[in-house]
C-alpha positions in Angstrom: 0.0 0.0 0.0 1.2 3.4 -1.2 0.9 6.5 1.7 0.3 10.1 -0.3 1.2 12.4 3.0 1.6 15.8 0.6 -2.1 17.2 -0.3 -5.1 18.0 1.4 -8.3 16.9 2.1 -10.0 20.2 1.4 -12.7 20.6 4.7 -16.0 21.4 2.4 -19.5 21.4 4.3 -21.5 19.3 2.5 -20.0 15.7 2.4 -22.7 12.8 1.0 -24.4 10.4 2.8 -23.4 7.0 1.0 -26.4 5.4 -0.2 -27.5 5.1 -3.6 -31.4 6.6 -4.6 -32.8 5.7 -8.3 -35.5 7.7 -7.7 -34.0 10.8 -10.1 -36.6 11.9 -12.7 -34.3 13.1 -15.8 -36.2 15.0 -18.5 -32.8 15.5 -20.9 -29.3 14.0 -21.4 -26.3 16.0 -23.1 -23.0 14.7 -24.9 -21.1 17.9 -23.5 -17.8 18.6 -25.5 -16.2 20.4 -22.7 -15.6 17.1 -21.3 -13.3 16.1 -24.1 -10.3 17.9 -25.2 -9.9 19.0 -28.7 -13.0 16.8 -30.0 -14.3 17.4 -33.6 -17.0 15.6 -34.1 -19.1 14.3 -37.1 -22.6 14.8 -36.0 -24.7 11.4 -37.2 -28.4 13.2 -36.0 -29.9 16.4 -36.4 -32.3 17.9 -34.0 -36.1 15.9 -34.1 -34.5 12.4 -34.7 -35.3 9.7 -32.8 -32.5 7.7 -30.9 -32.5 4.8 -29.3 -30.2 3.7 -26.1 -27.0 2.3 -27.7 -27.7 4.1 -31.0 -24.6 6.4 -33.1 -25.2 9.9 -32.3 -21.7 10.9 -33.4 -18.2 10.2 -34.5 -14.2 11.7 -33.8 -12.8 13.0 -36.9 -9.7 12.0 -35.7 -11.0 8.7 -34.7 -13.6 7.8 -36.9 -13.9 4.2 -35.5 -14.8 6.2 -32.0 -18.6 6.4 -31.8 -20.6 8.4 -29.0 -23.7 7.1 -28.6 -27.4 7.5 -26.5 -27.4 6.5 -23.0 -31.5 7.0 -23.6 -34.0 6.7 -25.5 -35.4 9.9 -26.8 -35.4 12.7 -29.7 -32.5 14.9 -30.4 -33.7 18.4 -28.8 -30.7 20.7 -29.7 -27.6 20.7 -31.0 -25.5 23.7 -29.3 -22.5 25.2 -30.9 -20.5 28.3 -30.1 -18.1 30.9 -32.0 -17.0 29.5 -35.2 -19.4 26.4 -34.7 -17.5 24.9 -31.7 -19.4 21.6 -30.5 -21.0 22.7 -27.4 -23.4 20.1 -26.5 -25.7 17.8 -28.3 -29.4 17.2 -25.8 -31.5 14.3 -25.7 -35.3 15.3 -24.3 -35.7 11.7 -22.5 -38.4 9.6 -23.7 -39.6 8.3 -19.8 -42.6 6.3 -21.3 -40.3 3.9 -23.2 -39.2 0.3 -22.8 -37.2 0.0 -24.9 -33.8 -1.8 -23.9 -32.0 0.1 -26.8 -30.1 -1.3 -29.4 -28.9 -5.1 -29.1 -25.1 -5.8 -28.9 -23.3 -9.1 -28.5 -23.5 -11.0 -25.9 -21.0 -12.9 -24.4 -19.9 -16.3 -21.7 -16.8 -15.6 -19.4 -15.6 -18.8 -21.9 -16.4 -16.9 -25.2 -13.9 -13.8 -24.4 -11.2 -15.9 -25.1 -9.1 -15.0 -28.5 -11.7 -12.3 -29.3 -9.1 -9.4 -28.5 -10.3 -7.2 -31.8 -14.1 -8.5 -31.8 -14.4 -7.2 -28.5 -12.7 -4.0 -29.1 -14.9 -3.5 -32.4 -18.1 -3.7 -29.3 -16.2 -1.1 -27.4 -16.1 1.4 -30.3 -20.0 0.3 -31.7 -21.3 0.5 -28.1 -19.8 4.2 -27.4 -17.8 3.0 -24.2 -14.1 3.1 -25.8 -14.5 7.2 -24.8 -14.1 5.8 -21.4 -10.2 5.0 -22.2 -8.0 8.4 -22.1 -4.2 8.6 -22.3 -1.4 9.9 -20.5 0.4 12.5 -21.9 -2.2 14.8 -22.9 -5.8 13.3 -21.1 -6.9 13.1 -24.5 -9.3 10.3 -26.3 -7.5 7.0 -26.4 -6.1 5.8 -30.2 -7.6 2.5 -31.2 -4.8 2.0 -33.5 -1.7 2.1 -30.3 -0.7 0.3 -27.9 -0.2 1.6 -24.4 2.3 0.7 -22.6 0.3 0.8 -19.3 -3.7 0.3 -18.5 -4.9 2.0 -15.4 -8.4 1.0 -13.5 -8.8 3.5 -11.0 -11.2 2.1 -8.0 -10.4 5.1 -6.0 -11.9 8.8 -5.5 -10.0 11.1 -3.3 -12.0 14.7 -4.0 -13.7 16.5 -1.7 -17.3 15.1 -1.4 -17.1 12.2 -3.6 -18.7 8.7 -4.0 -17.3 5.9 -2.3 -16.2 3.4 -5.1 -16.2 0.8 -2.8 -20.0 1.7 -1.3 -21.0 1.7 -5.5 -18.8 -1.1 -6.6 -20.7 -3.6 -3.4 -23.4 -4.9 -5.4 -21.8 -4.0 -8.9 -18.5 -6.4 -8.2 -19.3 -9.2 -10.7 -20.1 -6.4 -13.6 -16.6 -4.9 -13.0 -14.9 -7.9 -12.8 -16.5 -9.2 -16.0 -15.4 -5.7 -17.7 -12.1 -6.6 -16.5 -11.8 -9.9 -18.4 -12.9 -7.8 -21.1 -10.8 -5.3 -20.8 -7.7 -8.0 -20.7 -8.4 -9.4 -23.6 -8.4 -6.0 -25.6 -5.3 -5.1 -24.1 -3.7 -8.3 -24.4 -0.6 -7.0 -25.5 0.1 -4.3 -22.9 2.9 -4.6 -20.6 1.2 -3.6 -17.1 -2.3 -3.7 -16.3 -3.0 -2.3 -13.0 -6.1 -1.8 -10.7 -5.7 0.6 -7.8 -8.1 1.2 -5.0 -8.2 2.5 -2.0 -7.2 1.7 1.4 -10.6 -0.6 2.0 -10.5 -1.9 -1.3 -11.2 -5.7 -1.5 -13.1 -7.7 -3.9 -12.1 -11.2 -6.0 -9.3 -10.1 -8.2 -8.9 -10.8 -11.8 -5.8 -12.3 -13.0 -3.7 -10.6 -15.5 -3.9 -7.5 -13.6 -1.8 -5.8 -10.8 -3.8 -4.6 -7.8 -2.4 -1.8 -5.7 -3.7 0.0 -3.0 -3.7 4.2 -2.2 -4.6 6.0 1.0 -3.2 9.3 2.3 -5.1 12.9 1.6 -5.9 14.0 -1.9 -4.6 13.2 -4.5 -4.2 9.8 -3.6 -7.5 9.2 -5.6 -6.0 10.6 -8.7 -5.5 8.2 -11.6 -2.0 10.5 -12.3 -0.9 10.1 -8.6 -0.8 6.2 -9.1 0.6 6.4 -12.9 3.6 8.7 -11.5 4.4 5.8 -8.4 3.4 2.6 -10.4 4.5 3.4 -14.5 5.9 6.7 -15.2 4.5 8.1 -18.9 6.7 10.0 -21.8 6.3 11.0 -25.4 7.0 7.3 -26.1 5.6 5.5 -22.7 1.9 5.6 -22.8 -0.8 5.1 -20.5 -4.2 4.3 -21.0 -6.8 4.6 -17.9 -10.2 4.9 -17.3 -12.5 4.7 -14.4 -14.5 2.0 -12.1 -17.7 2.6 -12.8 -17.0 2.6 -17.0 -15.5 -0.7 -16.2 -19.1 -1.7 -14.9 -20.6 -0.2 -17.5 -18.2 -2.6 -20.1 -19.1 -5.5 -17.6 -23.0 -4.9 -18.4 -23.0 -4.3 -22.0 -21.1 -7.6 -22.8 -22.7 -10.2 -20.2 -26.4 -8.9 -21.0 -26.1 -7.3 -24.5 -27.4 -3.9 -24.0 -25.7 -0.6 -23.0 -26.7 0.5 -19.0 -26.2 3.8 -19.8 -26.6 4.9 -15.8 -23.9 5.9 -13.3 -23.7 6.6 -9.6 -23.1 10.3 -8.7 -22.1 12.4 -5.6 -24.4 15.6 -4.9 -22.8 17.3 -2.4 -21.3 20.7 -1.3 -22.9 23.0 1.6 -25.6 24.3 -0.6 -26.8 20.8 -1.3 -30.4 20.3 1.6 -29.3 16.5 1.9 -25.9 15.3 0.5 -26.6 11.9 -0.7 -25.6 9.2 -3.7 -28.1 9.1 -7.3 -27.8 7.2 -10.0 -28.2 8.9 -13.3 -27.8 8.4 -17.0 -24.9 9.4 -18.3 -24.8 13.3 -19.3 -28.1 13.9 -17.1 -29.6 17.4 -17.1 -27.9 18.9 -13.7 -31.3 21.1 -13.0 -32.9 17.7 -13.1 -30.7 16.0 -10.6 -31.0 19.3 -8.2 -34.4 19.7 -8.4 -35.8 20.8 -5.0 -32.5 19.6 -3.5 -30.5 22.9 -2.9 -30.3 25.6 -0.3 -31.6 29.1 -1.0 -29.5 32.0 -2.3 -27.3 32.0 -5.6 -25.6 28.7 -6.2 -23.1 27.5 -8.6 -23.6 24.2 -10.0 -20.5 22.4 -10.8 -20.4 18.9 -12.6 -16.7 17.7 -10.7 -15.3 18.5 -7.6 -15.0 22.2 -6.4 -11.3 21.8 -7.3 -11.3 21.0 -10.9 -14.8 20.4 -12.2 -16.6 23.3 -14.9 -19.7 25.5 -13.8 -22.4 23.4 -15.2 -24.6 26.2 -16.6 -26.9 27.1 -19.8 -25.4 25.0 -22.9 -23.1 23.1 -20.5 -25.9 22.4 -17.7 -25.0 18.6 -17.4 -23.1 15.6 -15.9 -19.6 15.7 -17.5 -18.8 12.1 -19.4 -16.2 11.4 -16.5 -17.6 13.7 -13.6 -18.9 11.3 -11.0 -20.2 14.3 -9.1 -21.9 17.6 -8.6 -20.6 20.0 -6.3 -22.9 23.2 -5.3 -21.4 26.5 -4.5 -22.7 29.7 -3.1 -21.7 32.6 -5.5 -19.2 34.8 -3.5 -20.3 37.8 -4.4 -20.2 39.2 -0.9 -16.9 41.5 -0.7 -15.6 42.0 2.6 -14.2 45.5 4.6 -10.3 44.2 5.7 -11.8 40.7 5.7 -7.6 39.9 5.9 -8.0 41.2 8.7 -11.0 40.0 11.2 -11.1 36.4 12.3 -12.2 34.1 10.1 -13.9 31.2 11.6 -15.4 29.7 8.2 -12.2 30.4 6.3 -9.9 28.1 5.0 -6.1 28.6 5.4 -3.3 25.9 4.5 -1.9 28.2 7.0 -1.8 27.9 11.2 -3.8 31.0 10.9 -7.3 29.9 12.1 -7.7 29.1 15.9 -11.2 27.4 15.1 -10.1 23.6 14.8 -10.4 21.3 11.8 -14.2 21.4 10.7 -15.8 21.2 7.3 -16.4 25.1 6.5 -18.9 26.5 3.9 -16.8 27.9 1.3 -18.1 29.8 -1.7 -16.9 30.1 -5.3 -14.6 33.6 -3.8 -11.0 33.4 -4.8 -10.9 36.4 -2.1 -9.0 38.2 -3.7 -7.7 40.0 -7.2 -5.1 38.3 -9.4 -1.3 39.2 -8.9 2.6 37.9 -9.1 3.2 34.3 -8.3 4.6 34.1 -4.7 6.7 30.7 -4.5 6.8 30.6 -0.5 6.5 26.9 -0.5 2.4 25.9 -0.4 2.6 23.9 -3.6 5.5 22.3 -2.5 3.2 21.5 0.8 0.5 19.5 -1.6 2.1 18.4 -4.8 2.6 15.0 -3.7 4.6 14.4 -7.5 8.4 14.1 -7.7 8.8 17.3 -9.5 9.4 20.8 -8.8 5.8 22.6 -8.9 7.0 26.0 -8.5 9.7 25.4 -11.3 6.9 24.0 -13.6 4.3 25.9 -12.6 6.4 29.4 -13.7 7.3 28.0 -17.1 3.9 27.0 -17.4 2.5 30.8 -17.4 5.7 31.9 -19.2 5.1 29.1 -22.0 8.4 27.0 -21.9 7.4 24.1 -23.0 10.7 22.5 -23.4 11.6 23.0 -19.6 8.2 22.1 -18.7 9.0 18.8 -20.4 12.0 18.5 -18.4 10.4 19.2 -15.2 7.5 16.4 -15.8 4.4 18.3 -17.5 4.1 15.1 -19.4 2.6 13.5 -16.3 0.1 15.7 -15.7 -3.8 16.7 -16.5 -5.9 19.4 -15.0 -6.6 18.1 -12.5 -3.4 17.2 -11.0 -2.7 20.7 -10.4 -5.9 21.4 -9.2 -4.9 21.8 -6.0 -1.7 24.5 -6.5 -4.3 26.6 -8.2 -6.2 26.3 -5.1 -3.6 27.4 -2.5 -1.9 29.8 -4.9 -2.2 33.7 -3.1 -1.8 34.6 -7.4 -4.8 33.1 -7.8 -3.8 32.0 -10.8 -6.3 29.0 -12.6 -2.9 26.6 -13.4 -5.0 24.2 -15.8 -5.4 26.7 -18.1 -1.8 27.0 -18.7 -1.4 23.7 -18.7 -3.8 22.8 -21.2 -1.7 25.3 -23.4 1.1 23.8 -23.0 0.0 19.6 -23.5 -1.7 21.0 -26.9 0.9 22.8 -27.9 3.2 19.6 -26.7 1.1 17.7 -28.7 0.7 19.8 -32.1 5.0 20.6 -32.0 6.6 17.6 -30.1 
């Protein structure tokens, strides 16, 4: 078992209750393009069509063998797109009277997985699920056509007010394990196949695969914490990793032949009336989910943790594809008179500032505070668990060096790894930003 002591475990009111509730009325779904980077896609519907659960509603142009398809059954409401025709969001108005178990895929024995390595691949792409699978460098769509050197299943969540994989993996253990003997049979070929979990983590394992086990403070949850300890990536090295609960949703589709198309989210944050566990279909409306669930006053929706997730708003008002949680804000819009000043006793400070004792605090979307120079006094260093310089990387970053930022390990790294330094930076600068500059420019120059 691997101990991450650098970090923090970031005290936000507003934790969930672990039990699961299906009783979510969803009225629309989205395919939100802010959850993928640099996707161009080649829209297969227009707006009226009916879809069915399973069916094509779009491709990659850069992978055309990657389809996204329907978790629902429904009619294609809007497709939203922004300056110069960015994809915003594609929206399914649900179709709640249906049963209709979508369209029919293969279905297949523990025996019959066997020798089937690009058969079963070919299901992953048809069903929609390959957009599970994302790469390190870069966080971007896994390539069909590579292999990884590395395949990370990450069975653990270390973000503030998240759901418990091992509360949703309980009664779901036989589904993942089944998506694991599918997954080893794609990935046949690659070198290490790892599944990390956390500290309580303990269900039948699967052979072919390495289990290893996290604890610590966040981000020992982080799929590039345990990539950085267990298989370092490079230009050449690649990972490919994607989370437990598409694992389940590969374990469902090929022992009972029809895409799920549901997953298990947290709502939580101190503007959430009672912090518990839904499940949802993928890309579920997020003013369906909080429906008569929040606190008064002027709330943020975010789909993700407070740290790194996007405000969930307008076009974008849904369940990221890999968000496995919505967090609700307060707006700060409250400024206060020398509030550096006066005690603070629902403040947070990485600092021994605050006399009050560790207690989950209240905190609002506020950076408190205007944007100014970096100050490298040594708080990234306090929870940038990594082996790298963050202060180092983090100033080439802004200035653009990508070439020392290679040499200083941006390789390893996605937004949310740095989530985190942005949070405790007294710049206030937003890091991921810079560092999404940087990986596509990485990416486009070498």
């Amino acid at each position: 078992m691997i101990t991450i002591k650098k970090g923090l475990d970031l005290p936000l009111a507003g934790n969930p209750d672990q039990v699961i509730h299906n009783d979510v009325t969803v009225n629309e779904v989205a395919i939100v393009g802010a959850s993928f980077n640099n996707l161009k896609p080649t829209l297969k519907v227009r707006e009226g069509d009916k879809v069915r659960k399973g069916e094509v509603v779009l491709t990659d142009k850069k992978y055309p063998s990657i389809a996204f398809t329907s978790p629902v059954n429904g009619t294609v409401k809007v497709i939203n797109r922004g300056e110069r025709r960015v994809f915003q969001s594609l929206v399914i108005e649900v179709d709640k009277d249906s049963d209709d178990k979508g369209v029919e895929f293969k279905k297949y024995s523990l025996d019959q997985l066997s020798g089937k390595s690009l058969e079963l691949k070919e299901q992953l792409l048809n069903s929609g699920l390959w957009i599970g699978l994302r790469t390190r460098p870069f966080n971007n769509l896994a390539d069909p056509e590579l292999t990884p050197e590395s395949l990370f299943i990450n069975a653990h969540d270390t973000n503030p007010g998240h759901p418990d994989a091992d509360v949703v993996l309980k009664d779901q253990a036989k589904f993942f394990n089944f998506g694991l003997e599918v997954l080893k049979e794609v990935f046949a070929d690659v070198k290490n196949k790892f599944v990390v979990g956390g500290p309580n983590f303990n269900l039948e394992k699967v052979s072919g695969f390495t289990y290893e086990q996290f604890k610590g403070v966040h981000p020992a949850g982080l799929v590039g914490t345990h990539i950085h300890f267990l298989a370092p990536v490079t230009l050449t090295k690649i990972a490919y990793h994607l989370n437990y609960q598409d694992v389940i949703a590969i374990g469902k589709l090929f022992s009972q032949g029809y895409l799920d198309g549901t997953k298990v989210i947290a709502l939580s944050g101190p503007q959430v009336s009672a912090p518990t566990l839904y499940r949802v279909p993928y890309g579920a409306s997020v003013l369906d989910v909080t429906f008569n669930k929040l606190k008064s006053g002027e709330n943020r929706i975010v789909s993700g943790s407070a740290l790194d997730g996007f405000k969930a708003s307008d076009v974008f008002a849904y369940v990221g594809q890999y968000d496995l949680q919505l967090t609700v804000l307060l707006e700060g819009t409250k400024q206060e008179f020398i509030g550096w000043f006066a005690p603070q006793p629902k403040k947070f400070s990485l600092s021994r500032l605050n006399f009050f004792g560790k207690k989950d605090l209240p905190l609002t979307t506020t950076t408190n505070g205007s944007s100014r120079g970096m100050v490298p006094i040594g708080l990234y260093e306090r929870v940038m668990p990594l082996d790298i310089y963050p202060t180092l990387l983090l100033r080439d970053l802004i200035s653009g060096d990508t070439d020392s930022a290679q040499d200083l390990g941006v390789l390893e790294l996605a937004e949310e790894d740095i989530a985190l330094c942005s949070f405790v930076c007294q710049g206030k600068y937003d890091y991921a930003l810079y560092l999404r500059q940087a990986l596509n420019k990485i990416e486009k120059e070498g």
